[in-house]
GULOLO-917014 format. One record per residue (C-alpha): residue number from 0; z negated, y, x negated; residue in one letter. Coordinates in steps of 0.5 Angstrom, whole numbers, plus 500, padded with zeros to 3 digits. Last residue first. Example, Ala and Ser with C-alpha at 12.3 -4.5 7.8 and 13.67 -1.06 7.14 Angstrom:
BEGIN
@n=1&pz=486&py=498&px=473&res=s
@n=0&pz=484&py=491&px=475&res=a
This chain:
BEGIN
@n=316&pz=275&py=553&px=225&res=x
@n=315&pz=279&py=558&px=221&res=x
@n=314&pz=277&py=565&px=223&res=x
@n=313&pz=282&py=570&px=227&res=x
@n=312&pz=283&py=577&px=227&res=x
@n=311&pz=290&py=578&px=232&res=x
@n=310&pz=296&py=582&px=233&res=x
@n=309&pz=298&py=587&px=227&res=x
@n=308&pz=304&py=591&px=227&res=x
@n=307&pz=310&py=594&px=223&res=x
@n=306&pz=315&py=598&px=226&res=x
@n=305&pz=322&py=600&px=222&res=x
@n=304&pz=325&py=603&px=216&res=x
@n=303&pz=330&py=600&px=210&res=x
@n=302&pz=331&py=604&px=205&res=x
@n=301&pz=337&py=602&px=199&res=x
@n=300&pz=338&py=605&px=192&res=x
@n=299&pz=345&py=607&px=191&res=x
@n=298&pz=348&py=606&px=183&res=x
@n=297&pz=353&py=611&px=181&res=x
@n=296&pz=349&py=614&px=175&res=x
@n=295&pz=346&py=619&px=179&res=x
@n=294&pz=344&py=615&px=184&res=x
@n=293&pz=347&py=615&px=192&res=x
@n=292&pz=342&py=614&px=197&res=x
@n=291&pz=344&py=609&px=202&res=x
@n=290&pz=339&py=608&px=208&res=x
@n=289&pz=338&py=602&px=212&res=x
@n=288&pz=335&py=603&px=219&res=x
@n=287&pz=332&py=597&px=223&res=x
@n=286&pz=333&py=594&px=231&res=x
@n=285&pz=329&py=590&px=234&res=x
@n=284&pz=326&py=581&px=234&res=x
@n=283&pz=332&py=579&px=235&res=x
@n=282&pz=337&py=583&px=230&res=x
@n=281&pz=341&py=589&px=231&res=x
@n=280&pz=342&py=593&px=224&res=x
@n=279&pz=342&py=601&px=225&res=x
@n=278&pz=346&py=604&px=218&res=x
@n=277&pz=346&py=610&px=215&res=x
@n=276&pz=350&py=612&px=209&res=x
@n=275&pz=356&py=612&px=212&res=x
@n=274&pz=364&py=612&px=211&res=x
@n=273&pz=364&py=613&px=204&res=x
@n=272&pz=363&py=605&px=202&res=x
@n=271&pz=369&py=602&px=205&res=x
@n=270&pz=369&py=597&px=210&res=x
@n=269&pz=369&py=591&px=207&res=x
@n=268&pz=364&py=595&px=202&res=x
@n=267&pz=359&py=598&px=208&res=x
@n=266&pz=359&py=590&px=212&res=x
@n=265&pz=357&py=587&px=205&res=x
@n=264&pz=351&py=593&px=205&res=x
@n=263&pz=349&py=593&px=211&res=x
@n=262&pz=348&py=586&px=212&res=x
@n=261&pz=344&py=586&px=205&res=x
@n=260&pz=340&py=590&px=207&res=x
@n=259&pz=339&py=587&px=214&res=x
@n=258&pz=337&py=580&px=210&res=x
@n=257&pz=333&py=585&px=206&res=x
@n=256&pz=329&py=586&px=212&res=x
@n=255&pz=329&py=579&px=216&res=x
@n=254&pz=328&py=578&px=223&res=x
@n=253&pz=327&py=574&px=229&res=x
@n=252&pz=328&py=568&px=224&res=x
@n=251&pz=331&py=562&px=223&res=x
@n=250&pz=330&py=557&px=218&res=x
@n=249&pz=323&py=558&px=213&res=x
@n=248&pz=324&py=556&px=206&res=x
@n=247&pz=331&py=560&px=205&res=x
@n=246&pz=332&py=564&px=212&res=x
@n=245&pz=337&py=563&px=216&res=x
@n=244&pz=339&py=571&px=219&res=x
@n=243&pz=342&py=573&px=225&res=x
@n=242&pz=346&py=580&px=226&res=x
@n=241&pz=348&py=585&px=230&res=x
@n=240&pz=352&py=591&px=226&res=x
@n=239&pz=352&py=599&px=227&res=x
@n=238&pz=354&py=605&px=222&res=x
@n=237&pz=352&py=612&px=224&res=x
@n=236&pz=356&py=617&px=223&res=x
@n=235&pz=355&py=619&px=231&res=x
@n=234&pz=358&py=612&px=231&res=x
@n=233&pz=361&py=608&px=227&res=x
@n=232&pz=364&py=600&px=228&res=x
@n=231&pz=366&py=603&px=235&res=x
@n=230&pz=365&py=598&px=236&res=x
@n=229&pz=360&py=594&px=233&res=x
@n=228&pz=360&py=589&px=226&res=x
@n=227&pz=358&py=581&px=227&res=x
@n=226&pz=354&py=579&px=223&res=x
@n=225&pz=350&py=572&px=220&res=x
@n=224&pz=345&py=573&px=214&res=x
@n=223&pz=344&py=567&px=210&res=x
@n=222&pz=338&py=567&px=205&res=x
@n=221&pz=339&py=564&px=198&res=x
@n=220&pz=338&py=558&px=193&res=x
@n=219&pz=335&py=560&px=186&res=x
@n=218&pz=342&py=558&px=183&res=x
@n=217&pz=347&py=562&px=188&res=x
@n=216&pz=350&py=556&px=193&res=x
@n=215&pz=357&py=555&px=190&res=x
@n=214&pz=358&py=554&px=196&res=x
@n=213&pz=353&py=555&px=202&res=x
@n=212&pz=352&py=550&px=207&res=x
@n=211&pz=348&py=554&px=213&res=x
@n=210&pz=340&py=551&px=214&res=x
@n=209&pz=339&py=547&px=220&res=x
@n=208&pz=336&py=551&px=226&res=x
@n=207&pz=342&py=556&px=226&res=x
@n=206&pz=346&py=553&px=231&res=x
@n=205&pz=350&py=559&px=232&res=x
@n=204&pz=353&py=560&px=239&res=x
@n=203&pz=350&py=568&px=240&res=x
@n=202&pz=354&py=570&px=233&res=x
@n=201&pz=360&py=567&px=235&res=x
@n=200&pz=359&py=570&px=242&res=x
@n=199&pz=358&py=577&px=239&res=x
@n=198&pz=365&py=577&px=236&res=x
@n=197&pz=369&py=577&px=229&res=x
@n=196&pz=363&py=574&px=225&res=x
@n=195&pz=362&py=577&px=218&res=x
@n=194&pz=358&py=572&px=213&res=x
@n=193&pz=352&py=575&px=208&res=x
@n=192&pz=350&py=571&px=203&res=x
@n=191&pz=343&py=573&px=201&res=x
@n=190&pz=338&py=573&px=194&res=x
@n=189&pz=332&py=576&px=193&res=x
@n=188&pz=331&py=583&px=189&res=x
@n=187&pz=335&py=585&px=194&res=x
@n=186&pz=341&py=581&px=191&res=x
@n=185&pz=348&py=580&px=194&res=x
@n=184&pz=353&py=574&px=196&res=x
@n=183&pz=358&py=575&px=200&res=x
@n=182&pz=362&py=570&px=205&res=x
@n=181&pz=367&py=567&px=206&res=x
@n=180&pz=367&py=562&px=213&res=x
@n=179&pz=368&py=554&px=213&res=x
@n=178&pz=371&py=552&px=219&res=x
@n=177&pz=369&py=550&px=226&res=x
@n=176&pz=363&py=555&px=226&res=x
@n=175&pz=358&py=552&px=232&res=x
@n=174&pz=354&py=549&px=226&res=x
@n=173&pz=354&py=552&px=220&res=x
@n=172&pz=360&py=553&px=214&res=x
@n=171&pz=359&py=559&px=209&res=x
@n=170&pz=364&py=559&px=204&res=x
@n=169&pz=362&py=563&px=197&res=x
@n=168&pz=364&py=569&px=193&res=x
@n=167&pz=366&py=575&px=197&res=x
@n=166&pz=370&py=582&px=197&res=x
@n=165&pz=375&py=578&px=193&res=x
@n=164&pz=375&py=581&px=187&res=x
@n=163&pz=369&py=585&px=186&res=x
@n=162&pz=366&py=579&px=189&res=x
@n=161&pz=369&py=575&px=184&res=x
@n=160&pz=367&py=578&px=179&res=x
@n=159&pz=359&py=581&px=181&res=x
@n=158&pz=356&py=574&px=182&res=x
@n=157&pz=350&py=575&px=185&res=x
@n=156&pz=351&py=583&px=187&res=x
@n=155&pz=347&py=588&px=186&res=x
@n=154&pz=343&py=593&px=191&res=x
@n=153&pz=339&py=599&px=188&res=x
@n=152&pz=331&py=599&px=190&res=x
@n=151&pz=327&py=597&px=197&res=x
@n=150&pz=325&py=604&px=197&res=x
@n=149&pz=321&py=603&px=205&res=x
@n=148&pz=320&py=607&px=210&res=x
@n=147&pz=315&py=606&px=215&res=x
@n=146&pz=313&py=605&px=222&res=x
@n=145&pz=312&py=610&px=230&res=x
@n=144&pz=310&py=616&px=226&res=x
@n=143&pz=312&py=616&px=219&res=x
@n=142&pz=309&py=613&px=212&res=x
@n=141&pz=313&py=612&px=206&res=x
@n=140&pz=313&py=606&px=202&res=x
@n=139&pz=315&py=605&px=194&res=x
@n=138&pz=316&py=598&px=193&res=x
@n=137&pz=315&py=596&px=185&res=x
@n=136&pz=318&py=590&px=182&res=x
@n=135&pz=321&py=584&px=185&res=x
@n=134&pz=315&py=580&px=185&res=x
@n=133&pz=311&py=585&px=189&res=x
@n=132&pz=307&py=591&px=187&res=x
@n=131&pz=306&py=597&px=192&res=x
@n=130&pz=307&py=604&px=191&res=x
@n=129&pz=305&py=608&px=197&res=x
@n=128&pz=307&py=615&px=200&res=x
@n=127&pz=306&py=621&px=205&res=x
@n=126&pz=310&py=624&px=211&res=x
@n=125&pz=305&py=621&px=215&res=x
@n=124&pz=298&py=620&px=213&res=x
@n=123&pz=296&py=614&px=208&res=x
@n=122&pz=289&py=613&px=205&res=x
@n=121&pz=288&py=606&px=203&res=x
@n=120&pz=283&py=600&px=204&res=x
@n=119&pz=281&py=603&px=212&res=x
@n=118&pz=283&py=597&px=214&res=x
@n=117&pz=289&py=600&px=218&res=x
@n=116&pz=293&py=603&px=212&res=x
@n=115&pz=292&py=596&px=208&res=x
@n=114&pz=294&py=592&px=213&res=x
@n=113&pz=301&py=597&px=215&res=x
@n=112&pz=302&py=596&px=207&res=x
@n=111&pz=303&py=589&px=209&res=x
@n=110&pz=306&py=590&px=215&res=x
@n=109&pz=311&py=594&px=211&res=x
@n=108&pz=312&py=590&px=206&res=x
@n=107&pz=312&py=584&px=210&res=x
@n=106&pz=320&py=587&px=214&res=x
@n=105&pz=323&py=587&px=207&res=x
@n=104&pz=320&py=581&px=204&res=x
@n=103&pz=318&py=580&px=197&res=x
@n=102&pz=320&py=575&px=190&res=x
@n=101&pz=318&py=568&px=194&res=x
@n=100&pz=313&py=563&px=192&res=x
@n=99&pz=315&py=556&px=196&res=x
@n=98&pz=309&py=554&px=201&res=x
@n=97&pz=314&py=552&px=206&res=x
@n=96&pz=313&py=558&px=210&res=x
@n=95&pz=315&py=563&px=204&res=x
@n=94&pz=309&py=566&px=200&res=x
@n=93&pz=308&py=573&px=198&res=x
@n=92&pz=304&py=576&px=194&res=x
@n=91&pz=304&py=583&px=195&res=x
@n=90&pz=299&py=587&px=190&res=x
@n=89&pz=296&py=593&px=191&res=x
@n=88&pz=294&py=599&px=185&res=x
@n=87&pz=301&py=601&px=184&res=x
@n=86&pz=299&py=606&px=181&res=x
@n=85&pz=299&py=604&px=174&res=x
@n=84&pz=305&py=604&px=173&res=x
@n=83&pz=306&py=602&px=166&res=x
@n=82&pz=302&py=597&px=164&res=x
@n=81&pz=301&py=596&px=172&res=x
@n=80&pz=307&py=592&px=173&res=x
@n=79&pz=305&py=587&px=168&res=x
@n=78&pz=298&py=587&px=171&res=x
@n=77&pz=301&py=586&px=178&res=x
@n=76&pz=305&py=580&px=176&res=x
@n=75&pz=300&py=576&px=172&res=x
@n=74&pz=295&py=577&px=177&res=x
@n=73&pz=288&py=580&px=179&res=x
@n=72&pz=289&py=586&px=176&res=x
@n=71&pz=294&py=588&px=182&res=x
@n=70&pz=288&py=588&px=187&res=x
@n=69&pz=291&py=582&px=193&res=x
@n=68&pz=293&py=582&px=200&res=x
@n=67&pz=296&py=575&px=200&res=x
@n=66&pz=302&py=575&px=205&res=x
@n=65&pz=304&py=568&px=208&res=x
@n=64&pz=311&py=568&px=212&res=x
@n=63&pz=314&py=565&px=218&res=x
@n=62&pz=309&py=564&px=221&res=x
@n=61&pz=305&py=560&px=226&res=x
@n=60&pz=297&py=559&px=226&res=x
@n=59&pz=298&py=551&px=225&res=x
@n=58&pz=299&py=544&px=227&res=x
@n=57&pz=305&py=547&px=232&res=x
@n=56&pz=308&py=553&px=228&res=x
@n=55&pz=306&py=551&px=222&res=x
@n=54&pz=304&py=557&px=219&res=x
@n=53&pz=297&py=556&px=217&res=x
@n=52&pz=300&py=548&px=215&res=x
@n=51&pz=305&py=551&px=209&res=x
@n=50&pz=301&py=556&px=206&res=x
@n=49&pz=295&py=551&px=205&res=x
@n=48&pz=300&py=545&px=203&res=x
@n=47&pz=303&py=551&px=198&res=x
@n=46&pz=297&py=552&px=196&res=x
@n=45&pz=292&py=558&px=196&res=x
@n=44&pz=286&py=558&px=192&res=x
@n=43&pz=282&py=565&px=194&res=x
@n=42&pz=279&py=568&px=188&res=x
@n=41&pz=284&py=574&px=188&res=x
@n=40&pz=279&py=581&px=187&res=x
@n=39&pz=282&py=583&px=194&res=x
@n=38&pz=283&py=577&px=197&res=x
@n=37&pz=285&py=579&px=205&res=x
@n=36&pz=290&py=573&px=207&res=x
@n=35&pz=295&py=576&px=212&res=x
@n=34&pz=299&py=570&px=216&res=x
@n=33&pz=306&py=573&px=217&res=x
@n=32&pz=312&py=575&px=223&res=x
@n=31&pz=318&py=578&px=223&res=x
@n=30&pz=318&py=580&px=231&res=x
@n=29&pz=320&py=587&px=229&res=x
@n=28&pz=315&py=586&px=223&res=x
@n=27&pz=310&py=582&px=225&res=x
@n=26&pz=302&py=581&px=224&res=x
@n=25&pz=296&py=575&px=224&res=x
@n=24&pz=290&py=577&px=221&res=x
@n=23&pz=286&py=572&px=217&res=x
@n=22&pz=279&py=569&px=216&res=x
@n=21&pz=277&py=564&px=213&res=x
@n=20&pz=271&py=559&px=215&res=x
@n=19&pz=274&py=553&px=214&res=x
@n=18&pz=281&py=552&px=210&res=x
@n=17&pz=281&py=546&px=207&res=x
@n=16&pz=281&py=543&px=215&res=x
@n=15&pz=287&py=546&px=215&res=x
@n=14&pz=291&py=542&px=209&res=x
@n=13&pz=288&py=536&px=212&res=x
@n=12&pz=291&py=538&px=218&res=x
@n=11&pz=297&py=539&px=215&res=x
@n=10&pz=297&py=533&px=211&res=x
@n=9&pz=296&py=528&px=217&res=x
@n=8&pz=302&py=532&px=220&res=x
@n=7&pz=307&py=530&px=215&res=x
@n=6&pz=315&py=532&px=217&res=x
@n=5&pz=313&py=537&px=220&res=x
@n=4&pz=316&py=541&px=226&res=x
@n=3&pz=321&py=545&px=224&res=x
@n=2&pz=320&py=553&px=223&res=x
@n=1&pz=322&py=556&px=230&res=x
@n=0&pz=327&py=561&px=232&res=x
């Protein structure tokens, strides 16, 4: 469940030592864990060895993901989506525990506007809402008692051909599967491939330190979600499903919000799309729900819930 050890320590800390008298705060999302980076006017020069040495689990703070709070104006992105939405006065740069640039992070969104909330940087009660920019559009949050819900925007699928015609698109092979499994490969404003596994104790026996061979892999890489659907499948009109995910960047993680999206949504077309619209999804670090609502011109937009928590304050030695 942790990043591997680096390849470079020398580098790191090097990288670490750039980084004196910063302060940060350390939160998680159903144990989705980040370094928040409070920039408001973007002045702080992150690099990926930067990001890469903070979420380093043994050199470093450790994370799976490095948030930057920073005011829409300040970049390139958040300036675009302010032209016409100028609301969404708050930017979600978020950066993958490899340093690699990432479009947006389901279970960070809720963290990051949970940081905001708790900072005082924004007002927000319960029932009310909050526009966010990220690399993958706008994010509109709302609060409720005990977390935050999140429009994550309408699912697509990577390659709508041959998933249309064969409910999948790719063969995933990880260590403890003997064979190649099918799997479907869908965007939630980033890109994930989701196997289905027929019992709990293939799910448990993965060896997901190594990053799952997906073929054709989609062309900006992919995170890869592993399930394994409840019986009953449904339950008081709520479908459920257990699930561990391979982050692209990072590895394994106890948690990850698109990658249960996407879960949701791969198990709700193998098993037919009108058979619920709501969705509770196991993962390692807790449970969230996904939403399925219907748009007018017969695309659905997803929402995910959860909790959000911040941990620690600390400043860079």
């Amino acid at each position: 469940m942790t990043a591997p050890i680096a390849q470079d320590p020398d580098r790191l800390r090097t990288a670490f030592d750039q980084l004196s008298g910063l302060t940060l705060t350390k939160g998680h999302g159903t144990g989705n864990d980040f370094v928040l980076v409070h920039d408001p006017d973007g002045s702080t020069e992150l690099s990926p060895d930067h990001v890469e040495a903070l979420c380093d689990r043994h050199f470093g703070l450790g994370a799976d993901g490095l948030i930057r709070v920073v005011e829409s104006t300040h970049l390139i992105e958040g300036r675009d989506l302010l032209a016409d939405h100028p609301e969404a006065t708050w930017f979600m740069d978020y950066r993958n525990a490899d340093g690699s640039v990432a479009e947006m992070c389901g279970n960070g969104v809720r963290v990051f506007v949970h940081y905001l909330v708790q900072r005082g940087l924004v007002s927000l009660a319960e029932g009310e809402s909050l526009t966010i920019g990220t690399r993958a559009g706008l994010r509109t949050v709302t609060r409720f008692d005990g977390g935050y819900a999140t429009d994550m925007g309408p699912w697509s699928y990577i390659d709508p051909e041959l998933a249309l015609e064969r409910a999948s698109d790719s063969l995933v092979l990880t260590a403890g599967l003997t064979d190649p499994r099918p799997g479907l490969s869908l965007s939630m404003g980033n890109p994930h491939t989701v196997v289905a596994l027929s019992e709990a104790a293939d799910l448990e026996n993965l060896d997901l330190t190594r990053q799952p061979n997906v073929d054709p892999v989609p062309p900006n890489g992919t995170n890869v979600e592993f399930v394994v659907a409840a019986d009953p499948l449904f339950l008081d009109g709520v479908g459920r499903l257990d699930m561990r995910v391979h982050e692209r960047g990072v590895g394994e993680t106890m948690a990850c919000g698109t990658g249960a999206c996407a879960a949701a949504t791969a198990v709700r077309i193998w098993s037919g799309q009108d058979q619920a619209l709501t969705w509770q999804v196991g993962l390692p670090g807790g449970t969230v729900g996904v939403d399925f609502v219907p748009q007018p011109d017969g695309s659905e937009r997803v929402v995910l819930s959860g909790p959000a928590e911040l941990v620690a304050d600390v400043t860079v030695l």
